[in-house]
GUGU-446182 format. One record per residue: z, x, y of N, C-alpha, C in turn; residue in three letters; residue number from 0. Coordinates in steps of 0.1 Angstrom, whole numbers, plus 5000, padded with zeros to 4 digits. Layout:
residues N
rec n_w Z; n_u X; n_v Y; ca_w Z; ca_u X; ca_v Y; c_w Z; c_u X; c_v Y; aa ALA; i NUM
...
END
This chain:
residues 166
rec n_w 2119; n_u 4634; n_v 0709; ca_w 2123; ca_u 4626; ca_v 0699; c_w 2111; c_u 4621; c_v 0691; aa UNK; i 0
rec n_w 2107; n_u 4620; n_v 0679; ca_w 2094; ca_u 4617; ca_v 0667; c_w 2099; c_u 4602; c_v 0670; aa UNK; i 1
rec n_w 2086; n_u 4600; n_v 0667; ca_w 2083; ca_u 4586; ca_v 0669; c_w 2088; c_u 4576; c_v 0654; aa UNK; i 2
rec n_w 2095; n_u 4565; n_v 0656; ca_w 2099; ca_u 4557; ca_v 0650; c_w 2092; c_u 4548; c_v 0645; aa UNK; i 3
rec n_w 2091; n_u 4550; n_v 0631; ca_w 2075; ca_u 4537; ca_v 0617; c_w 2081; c_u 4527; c_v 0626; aa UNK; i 4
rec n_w 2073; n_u 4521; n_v 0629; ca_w 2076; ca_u 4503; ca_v 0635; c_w 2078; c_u 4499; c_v 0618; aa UNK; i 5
rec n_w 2077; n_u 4481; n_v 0616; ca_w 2078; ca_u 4474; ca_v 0605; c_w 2058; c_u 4470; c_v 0603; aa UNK; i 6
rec n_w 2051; n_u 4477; n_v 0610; ca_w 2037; ca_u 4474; ca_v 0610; c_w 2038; c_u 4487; c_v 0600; aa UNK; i 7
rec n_w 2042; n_u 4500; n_v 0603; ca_w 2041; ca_u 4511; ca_v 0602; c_w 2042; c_u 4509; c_v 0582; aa UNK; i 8
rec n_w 2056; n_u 4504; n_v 0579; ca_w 2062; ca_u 4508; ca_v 0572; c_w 2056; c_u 4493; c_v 0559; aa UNK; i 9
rec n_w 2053; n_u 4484; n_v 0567; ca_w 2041; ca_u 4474; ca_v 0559; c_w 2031; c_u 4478; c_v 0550; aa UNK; i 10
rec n_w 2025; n_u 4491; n_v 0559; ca_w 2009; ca_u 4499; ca_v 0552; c_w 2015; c_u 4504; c_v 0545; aa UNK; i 11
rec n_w 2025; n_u 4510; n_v 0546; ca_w 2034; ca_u 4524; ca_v 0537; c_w 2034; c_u 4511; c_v 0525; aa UNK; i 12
rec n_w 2040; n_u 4506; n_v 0525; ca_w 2044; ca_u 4495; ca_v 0512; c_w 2030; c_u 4493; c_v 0506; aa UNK; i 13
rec n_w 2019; n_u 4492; n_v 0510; ca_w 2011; ca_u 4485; ca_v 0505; c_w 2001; c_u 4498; c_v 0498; aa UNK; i 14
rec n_w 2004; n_u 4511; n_v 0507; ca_w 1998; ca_u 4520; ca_v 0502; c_w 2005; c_u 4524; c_v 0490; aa UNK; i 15
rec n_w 2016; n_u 4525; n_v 0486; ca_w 2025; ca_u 4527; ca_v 0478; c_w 2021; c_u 4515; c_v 0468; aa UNK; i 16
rec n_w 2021; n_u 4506; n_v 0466; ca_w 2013; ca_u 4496; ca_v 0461; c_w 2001; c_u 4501; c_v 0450; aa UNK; i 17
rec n_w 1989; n_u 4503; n_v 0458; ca_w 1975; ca_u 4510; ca_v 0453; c_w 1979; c_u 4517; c_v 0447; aa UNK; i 18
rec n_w 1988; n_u 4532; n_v 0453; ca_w 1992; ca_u 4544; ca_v 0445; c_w 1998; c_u 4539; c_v 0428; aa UNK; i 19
rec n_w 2007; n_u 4531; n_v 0429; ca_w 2013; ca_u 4527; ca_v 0418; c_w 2008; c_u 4521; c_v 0410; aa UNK; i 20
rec n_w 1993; n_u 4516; n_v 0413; ca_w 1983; ca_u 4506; ca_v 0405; c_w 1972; c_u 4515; c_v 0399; aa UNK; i 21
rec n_w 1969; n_u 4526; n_v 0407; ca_w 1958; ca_u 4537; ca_v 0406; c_w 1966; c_u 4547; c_v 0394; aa UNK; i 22
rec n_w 1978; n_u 4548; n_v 0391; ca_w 1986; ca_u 4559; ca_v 0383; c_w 1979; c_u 4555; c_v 0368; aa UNK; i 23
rec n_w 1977; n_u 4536; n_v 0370; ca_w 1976; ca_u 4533; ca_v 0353; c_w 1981; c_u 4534; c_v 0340; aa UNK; i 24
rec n_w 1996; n_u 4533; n_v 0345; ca_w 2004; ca_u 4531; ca_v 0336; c_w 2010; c_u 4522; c_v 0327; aa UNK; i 25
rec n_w 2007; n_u 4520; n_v 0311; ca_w 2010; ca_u 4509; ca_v 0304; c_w 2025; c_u 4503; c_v 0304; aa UNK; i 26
rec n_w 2028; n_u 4497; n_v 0312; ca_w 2041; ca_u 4490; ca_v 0311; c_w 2052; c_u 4499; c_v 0316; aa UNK; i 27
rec n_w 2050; n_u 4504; n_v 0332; ca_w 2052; ca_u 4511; ca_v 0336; c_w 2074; c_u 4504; c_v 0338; aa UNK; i 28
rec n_w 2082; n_u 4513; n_v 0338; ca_w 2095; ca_u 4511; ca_v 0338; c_w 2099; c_u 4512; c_v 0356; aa UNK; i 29
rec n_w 2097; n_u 4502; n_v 0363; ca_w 2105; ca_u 4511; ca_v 0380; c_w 2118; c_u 4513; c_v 0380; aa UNK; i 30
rec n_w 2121; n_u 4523; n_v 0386; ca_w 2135; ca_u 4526; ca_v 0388; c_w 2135; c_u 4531; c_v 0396; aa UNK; i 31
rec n_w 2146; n_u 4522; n_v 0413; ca_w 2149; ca_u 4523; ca_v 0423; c_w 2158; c_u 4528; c_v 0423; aa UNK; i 32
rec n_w 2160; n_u 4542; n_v 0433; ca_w 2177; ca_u 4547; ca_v 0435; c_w 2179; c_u 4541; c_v 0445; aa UNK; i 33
rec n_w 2197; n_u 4535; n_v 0444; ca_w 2200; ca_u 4532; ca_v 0453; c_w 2202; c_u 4534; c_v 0469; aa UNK; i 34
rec n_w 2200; n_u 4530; n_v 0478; ca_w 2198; ca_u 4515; ca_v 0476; c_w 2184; c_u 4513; c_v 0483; aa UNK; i 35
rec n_w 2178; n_u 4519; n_v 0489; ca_w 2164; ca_u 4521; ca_v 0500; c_w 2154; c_u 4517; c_v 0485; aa UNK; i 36
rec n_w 2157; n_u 4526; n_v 0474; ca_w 2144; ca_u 4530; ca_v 0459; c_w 2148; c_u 4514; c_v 0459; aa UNK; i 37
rec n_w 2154; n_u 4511; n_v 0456; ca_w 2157; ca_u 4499; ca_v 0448; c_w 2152; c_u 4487; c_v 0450; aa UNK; i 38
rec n_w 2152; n_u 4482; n_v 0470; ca_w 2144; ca_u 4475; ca_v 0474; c_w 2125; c_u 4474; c_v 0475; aa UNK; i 39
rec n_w 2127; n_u 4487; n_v 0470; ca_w 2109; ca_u 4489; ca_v 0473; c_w 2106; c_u 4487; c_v 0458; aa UNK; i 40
rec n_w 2111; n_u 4491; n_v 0452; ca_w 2109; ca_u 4489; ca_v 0438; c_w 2108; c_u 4473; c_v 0430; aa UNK; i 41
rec n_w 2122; n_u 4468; n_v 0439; ca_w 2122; ca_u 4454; ca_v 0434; c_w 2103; c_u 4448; c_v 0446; aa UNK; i 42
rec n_w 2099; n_u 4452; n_v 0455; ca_w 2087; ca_u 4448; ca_v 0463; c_w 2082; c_u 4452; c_v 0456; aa UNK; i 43
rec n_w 2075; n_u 4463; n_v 0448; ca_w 2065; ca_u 4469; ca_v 0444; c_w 2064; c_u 4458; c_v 0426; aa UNK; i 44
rec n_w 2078; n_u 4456; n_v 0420; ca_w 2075; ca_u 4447; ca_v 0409; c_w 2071; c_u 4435; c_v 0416; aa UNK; i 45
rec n_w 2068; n_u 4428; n_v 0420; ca_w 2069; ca_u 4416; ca_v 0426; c_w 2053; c_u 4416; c_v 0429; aa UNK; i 46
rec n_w 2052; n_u 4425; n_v 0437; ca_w 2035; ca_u 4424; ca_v 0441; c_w 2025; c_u 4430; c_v 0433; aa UNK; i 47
rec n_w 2031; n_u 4433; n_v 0424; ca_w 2023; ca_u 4444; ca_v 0411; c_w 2023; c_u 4433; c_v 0399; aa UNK; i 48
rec n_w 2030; n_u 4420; n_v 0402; ca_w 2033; ca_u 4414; ca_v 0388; c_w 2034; c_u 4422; c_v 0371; aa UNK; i 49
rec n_w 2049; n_u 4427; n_v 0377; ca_w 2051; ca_u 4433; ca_v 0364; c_w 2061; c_u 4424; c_v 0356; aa UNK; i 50
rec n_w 2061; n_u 4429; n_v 0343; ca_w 2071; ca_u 4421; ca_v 0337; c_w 2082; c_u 4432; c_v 0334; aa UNK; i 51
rec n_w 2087; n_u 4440; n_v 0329; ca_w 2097; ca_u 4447; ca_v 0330; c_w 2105; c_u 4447; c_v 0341; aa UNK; i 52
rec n_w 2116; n_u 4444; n_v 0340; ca_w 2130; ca_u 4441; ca_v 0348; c_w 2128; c_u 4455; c_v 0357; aa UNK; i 53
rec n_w 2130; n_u 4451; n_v 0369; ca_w 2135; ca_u 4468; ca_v 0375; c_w 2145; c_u 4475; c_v 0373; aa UNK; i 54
rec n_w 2151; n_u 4483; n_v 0371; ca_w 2161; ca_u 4492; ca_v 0369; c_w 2165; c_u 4499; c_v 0381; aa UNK; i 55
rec n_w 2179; n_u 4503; n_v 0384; ca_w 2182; ca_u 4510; ca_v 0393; c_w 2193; c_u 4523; c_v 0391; aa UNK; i 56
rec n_w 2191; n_u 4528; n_v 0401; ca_w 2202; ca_u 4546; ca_v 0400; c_w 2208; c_u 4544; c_v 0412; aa UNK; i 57
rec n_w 2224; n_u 4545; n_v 0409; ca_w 2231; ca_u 4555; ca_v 0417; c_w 2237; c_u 4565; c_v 0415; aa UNK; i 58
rec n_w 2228; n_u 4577; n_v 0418; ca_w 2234; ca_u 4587; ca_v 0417; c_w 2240; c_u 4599; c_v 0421; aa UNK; i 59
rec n_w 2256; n_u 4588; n_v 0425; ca_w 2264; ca_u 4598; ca_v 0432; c_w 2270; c_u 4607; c_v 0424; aa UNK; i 60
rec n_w 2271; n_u 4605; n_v 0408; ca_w 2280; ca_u 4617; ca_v 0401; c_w 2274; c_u 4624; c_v 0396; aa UNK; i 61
rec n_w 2258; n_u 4627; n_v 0399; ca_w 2250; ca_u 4636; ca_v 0397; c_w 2247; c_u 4644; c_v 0408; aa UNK; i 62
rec n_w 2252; n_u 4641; n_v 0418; ca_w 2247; ca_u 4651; ca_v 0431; c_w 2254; c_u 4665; c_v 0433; aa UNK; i 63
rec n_w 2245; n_u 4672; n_v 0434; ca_w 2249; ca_u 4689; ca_v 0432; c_w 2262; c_u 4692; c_v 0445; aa UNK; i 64
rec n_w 2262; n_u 4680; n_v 0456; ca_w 2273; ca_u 4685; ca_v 0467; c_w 2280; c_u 4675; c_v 0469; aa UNK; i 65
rec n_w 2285; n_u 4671; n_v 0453; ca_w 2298; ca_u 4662; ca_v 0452; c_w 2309; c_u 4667; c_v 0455; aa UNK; i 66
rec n_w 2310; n_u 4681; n_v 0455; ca_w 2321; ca_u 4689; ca_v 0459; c_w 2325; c_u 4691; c_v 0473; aa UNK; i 67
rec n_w 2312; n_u 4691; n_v 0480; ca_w 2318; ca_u 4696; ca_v 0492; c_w 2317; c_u 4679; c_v 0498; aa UNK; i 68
rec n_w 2311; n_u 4673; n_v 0495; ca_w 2305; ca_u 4659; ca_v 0506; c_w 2318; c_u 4646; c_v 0498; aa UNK; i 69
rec n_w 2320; n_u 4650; n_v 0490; ca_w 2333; ca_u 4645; ca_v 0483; c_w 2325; c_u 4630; c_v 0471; aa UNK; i 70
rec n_w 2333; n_u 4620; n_v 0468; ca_w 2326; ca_u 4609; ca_v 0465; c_w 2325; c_u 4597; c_v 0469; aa UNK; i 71
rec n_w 2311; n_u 4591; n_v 0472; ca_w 2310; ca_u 4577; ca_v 0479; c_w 2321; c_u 4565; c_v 0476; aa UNK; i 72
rec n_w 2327; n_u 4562; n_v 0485; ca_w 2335; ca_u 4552; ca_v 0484; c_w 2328; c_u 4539; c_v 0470; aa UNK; i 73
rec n_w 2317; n_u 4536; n_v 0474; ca_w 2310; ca_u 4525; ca_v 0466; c_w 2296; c_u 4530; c_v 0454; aa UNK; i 74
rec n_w 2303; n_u 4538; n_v 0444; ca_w 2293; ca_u 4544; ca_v 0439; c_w 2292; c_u 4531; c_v 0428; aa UNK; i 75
rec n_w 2282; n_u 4527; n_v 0418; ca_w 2281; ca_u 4517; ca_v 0414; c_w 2273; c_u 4522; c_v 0405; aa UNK; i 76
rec n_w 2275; n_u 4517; n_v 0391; ca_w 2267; ca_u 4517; ca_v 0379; c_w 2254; c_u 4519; c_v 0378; aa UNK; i 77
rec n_w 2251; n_u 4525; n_v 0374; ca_w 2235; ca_u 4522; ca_v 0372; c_w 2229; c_u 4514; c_v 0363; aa UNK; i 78
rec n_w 2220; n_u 4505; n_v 0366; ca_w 2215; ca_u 4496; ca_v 0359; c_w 2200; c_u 4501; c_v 0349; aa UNK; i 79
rec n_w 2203; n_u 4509; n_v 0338; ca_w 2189; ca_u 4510; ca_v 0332; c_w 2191; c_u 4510; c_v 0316; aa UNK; i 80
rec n_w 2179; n_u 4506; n_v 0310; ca_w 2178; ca_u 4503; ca_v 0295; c_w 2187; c_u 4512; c_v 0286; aa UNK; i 81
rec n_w 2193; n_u 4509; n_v 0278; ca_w 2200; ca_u 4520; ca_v 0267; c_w 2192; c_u 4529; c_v 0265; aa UNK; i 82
rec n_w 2180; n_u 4528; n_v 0262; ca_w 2170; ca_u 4539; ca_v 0263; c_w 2156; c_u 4543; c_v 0272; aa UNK; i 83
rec n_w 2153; n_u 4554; n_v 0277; ca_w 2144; ca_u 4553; ca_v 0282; c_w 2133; c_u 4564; c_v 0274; aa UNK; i 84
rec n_w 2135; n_u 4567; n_v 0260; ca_w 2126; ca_u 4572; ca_v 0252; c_w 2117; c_u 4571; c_v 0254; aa UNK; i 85
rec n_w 2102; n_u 4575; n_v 0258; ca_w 2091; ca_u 4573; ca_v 0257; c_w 2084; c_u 4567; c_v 0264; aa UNK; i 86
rec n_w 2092; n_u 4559; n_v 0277; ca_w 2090; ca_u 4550; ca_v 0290; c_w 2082; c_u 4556; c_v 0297; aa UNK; i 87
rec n_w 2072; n_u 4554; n_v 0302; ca_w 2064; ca_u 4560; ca_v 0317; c_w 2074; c_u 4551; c_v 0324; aa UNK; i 88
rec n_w 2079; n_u 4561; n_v 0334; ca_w 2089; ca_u 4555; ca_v 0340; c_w 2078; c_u 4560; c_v 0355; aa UNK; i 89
rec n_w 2085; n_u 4551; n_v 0367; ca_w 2077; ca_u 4553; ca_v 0380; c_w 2092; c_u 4557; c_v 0393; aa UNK; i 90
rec n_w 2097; n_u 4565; n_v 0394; ca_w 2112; ca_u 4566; ca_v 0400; c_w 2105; c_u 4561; c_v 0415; aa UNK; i 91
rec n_w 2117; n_u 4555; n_v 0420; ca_w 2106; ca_u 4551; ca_v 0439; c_w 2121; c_u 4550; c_v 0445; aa UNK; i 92
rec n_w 2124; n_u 4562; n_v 0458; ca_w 2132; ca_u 4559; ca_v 0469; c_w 2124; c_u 4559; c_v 0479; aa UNK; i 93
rec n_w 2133; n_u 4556; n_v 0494; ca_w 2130; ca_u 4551; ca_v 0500; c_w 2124; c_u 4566; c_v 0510; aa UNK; i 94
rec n_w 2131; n_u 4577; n_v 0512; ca_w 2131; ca_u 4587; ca_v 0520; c_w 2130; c_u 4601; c_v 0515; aa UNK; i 95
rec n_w 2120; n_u 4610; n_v 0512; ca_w 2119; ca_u 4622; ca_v 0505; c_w 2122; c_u 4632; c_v 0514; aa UNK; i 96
rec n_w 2138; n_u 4634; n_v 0516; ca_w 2141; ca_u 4652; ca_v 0523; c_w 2139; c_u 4667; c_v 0517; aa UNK; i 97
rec n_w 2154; n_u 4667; n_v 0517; ca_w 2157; ca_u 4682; ca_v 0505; c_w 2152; c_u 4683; c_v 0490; aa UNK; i 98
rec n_w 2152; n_u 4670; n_v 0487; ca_w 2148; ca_u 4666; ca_v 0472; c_w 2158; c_u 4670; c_v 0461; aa UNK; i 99
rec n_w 2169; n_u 4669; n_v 0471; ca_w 2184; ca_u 4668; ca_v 0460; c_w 2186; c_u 4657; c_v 0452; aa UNK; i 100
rec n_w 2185; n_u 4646; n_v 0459; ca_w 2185; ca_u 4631; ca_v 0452; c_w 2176; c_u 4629; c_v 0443; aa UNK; i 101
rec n_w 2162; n_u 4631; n_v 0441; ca_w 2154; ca_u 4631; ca_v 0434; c_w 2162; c_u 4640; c_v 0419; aa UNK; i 102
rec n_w 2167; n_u 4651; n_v 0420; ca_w 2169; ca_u 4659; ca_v 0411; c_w 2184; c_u 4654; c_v 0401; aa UNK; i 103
rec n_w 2188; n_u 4647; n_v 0411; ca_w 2203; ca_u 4639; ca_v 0406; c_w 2195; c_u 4630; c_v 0399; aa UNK; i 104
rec n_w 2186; n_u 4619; n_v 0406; ca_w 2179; ca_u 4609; ca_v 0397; c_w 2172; c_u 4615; c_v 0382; aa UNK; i 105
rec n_w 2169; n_u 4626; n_v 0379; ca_w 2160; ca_u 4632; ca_v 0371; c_w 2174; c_u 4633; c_v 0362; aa UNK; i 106
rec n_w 2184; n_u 4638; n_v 0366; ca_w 2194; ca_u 4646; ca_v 0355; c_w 2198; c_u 4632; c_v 0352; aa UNK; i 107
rec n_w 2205; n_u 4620; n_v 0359; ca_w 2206; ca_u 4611; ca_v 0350; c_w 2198; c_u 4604; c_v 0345; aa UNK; i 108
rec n_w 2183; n_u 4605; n_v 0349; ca_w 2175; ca_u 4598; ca_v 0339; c_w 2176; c_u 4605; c_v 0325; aa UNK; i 109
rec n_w 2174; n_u 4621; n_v 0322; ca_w 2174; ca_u 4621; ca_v 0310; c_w 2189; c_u 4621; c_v 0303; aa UNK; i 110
rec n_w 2200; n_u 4614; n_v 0308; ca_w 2212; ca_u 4612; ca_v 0300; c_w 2208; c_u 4601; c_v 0294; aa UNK; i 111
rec n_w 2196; n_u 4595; n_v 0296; ca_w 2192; ca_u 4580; ca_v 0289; c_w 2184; c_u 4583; c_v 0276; aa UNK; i 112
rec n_w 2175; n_u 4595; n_v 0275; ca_w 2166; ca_u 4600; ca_v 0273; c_w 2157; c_u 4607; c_v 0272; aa UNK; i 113
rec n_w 2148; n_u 4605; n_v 0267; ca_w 2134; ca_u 4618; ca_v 0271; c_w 2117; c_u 4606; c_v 0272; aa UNK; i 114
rec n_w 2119; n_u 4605; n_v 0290; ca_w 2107; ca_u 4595; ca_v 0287; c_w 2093; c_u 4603; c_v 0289; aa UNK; i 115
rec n_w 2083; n_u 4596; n_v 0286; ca_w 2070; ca_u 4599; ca_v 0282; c_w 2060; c_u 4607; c_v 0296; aa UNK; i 116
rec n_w 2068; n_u 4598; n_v 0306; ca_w 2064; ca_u 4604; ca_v 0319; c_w 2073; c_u 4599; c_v 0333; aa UNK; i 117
rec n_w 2073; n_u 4609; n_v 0342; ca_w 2080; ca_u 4605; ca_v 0354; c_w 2070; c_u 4603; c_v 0364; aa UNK; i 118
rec n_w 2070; n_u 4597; n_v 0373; ca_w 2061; ca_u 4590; ca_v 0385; c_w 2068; c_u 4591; c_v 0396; aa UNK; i 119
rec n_w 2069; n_u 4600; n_v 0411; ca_w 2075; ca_u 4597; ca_v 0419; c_w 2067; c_u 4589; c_v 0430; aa UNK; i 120
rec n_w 2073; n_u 4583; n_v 0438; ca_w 2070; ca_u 4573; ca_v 0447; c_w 2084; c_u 4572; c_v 0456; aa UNK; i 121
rec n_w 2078; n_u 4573; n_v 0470; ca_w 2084; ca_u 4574; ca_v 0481; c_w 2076; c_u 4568; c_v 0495; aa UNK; i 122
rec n_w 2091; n_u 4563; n_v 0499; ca_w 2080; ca_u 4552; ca_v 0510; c_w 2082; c_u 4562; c_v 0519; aa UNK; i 123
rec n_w 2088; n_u 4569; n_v 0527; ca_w 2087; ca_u 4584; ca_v 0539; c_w 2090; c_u 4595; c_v 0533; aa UNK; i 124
rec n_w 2081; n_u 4607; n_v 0532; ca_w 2085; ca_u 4623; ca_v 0532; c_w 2083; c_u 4623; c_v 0546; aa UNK; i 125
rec n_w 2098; n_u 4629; n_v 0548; ca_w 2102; ca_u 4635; ca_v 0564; c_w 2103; c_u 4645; c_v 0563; aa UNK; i 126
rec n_w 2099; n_u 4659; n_v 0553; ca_w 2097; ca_u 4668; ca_v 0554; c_w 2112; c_u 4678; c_v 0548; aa UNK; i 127
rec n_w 2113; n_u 4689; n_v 0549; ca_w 2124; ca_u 4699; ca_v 0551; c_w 2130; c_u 4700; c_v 0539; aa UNK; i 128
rec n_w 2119; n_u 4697; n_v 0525; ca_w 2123; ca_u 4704; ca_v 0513; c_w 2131; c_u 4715; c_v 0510; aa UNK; i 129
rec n_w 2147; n_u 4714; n_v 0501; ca_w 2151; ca_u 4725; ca_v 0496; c_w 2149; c_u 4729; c_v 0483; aa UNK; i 130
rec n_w 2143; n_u 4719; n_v 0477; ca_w 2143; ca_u 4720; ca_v 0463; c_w 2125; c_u 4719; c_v 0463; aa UNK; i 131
rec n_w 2121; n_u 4721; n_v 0449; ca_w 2104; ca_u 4725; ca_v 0447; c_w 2103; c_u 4708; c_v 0445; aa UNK; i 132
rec n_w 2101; n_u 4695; n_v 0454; ca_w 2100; ca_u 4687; ca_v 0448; c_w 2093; c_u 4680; c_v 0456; aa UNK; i 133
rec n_w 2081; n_u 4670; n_v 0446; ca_w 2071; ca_u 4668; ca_v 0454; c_w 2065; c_u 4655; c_v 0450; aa UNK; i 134
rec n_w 2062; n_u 4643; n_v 0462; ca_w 2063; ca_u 4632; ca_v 0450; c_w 2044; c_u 4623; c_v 0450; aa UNK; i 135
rec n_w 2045; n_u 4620; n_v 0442; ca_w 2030; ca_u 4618; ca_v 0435; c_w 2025; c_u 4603; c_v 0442; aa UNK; i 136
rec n_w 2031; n_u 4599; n_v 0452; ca_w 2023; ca_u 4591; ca_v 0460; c_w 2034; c_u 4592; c_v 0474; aa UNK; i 137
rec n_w 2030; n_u 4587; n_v 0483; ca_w 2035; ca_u 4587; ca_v 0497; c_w 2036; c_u 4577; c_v 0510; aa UNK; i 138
rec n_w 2040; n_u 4569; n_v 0511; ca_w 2038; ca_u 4562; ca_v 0517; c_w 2037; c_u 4562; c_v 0537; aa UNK; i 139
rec n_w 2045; n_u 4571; n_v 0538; ca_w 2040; ca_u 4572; ca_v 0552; c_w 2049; c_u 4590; c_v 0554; aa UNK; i 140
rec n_w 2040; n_u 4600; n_v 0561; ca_w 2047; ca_u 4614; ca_v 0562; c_w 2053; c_u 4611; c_v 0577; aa UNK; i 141
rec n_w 2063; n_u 4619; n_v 0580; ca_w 2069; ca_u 4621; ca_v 0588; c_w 2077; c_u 4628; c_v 0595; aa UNK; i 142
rec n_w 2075; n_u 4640; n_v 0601; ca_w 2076; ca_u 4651; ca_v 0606; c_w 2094; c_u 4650; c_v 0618; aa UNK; i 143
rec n_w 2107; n_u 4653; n_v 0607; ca_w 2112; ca_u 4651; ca_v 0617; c_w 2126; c_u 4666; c_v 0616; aa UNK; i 144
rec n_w 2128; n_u 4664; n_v 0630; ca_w 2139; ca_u 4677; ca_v 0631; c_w 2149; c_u 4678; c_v 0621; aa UNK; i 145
rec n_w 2155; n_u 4689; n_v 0617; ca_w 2167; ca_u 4687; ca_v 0612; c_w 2179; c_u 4681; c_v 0613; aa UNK; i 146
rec n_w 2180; n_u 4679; n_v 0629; ca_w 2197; ca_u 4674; ca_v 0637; c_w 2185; c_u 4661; c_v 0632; aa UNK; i 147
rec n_w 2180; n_u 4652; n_v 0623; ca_w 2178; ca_u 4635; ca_v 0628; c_w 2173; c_u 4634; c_v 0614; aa UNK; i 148
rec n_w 2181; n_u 4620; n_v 0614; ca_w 2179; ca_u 4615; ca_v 0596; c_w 2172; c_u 4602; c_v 0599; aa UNK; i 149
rec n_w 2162; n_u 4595; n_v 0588; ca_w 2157; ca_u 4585; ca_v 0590; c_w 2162; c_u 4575; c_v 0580; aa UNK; i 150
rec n_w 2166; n_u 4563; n_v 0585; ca_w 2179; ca_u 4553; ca_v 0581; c_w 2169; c_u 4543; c_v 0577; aa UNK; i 151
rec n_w 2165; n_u 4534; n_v 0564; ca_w 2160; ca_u 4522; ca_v 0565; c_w 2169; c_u 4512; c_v 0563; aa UNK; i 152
rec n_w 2170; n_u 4503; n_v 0569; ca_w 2174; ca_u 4491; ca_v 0566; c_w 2166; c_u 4478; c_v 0562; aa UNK; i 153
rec n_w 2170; n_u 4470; n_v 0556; ca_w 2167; ca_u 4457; ca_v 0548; c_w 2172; c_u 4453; c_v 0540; aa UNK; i 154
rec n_w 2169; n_u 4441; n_v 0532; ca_w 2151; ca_u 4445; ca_v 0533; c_w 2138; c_u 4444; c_v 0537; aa UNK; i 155
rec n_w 2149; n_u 4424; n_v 0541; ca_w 2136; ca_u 4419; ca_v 0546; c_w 2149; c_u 4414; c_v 0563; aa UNK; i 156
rec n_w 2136; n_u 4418; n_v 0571; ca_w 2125; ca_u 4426; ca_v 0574; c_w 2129; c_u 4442; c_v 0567; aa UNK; i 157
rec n_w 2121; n_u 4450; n_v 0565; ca_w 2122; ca_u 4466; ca_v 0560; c_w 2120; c_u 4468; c_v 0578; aa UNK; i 158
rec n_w 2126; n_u 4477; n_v 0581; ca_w 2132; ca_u 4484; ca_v 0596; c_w 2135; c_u 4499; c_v 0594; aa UNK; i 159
rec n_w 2129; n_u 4506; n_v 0603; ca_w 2136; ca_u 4522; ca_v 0603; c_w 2140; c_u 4530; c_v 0615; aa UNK; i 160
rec n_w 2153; n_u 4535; n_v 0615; ca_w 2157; ca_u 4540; ca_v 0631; c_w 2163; c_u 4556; c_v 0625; aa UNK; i 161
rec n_w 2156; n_u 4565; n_v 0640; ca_w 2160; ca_u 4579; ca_v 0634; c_w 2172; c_u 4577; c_v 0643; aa UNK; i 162
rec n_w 2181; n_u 4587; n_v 0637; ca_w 2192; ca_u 4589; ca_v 0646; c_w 2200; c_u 4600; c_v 0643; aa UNK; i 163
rec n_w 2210; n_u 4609; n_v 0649; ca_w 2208; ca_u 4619; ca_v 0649; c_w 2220; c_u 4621; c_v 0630; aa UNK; i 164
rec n_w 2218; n_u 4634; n_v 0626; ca_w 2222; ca_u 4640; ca_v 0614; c_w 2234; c_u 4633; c_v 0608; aa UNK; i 165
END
């Protein structure tokens, strides 16, 4: 069984994710958290970054390529982002980088908003087992884990992570 981020673990991840997001240098950078893991790191990352732009968030269940077979989330919920995101450096941040399906649903509804100036990914765990070519531009903590075992965060506060099986 891979060893489980304690909240010490997952503290540095935040904080490294932090620098990453400060080191990009982006003018009036847009965050947008996918629901719901992106969303709380994002609302953490505005807060300690003292940004002034509202955070924005994604859910993007009616963009997911295996709406068909996985069917639809009982609680899919609006997404909260600007009428436009024309020419935004946008910074996208979830919580867990797998297959990088979710990432690619967040991409397709981002540009139903628009065509922004630049995308930024930001992730607090890659756990590895990419299916898609997708790769994210800072990292907070890697994580090496089996297929049969998904990594769950809860929070936010405390932020907490338990693997458990698929």
């Amino acid at each position: 069984m891979p060893n489980t981020p304690t909240e010490a673990d997952l503290a540095a991840a935040l904080e490294h994710l932090a620098t990453a997001c400060a080191a990009l240098r982006l003018d009036d950078p847009l965050l947008v958290g996918i629901e719901t893991g992106g969303i709380w790191l994002a609302q953490w990352l505005h807060q300690r970054l003292g940004l002034t732009t509202p955070v924005a968030g994604l859910d993007v269940g009616f963009y997911r390529d295996d709406l068909q077979r996985a069917g639809l989330k009982s609680a899919v919920r609006p997404s909260s982002l600007p009428p436009s995101v024309d020419n935004r450096q946008i910074v996208l941040v979830d919580d867990v980088l797998h297959t990088g399906r979710t990432v690619c649903a967040a991409l397709r509804e981002l540009f139903d908003f628009g065509r922004p100036a630049c995308v930024r990914l930001l992730v607090l765990v890659d756990r590895g087992g990419r299916e898609l070519p997708v790769a994210a531009d800072a990292v907070g903590l890697q994580l090496a884990l089996p297929a049969d075992r998904r990594l769950r965060l809860s929070g936010p506060q405390p932020l907490r992570a338990t693997v458990e099986p698929a």
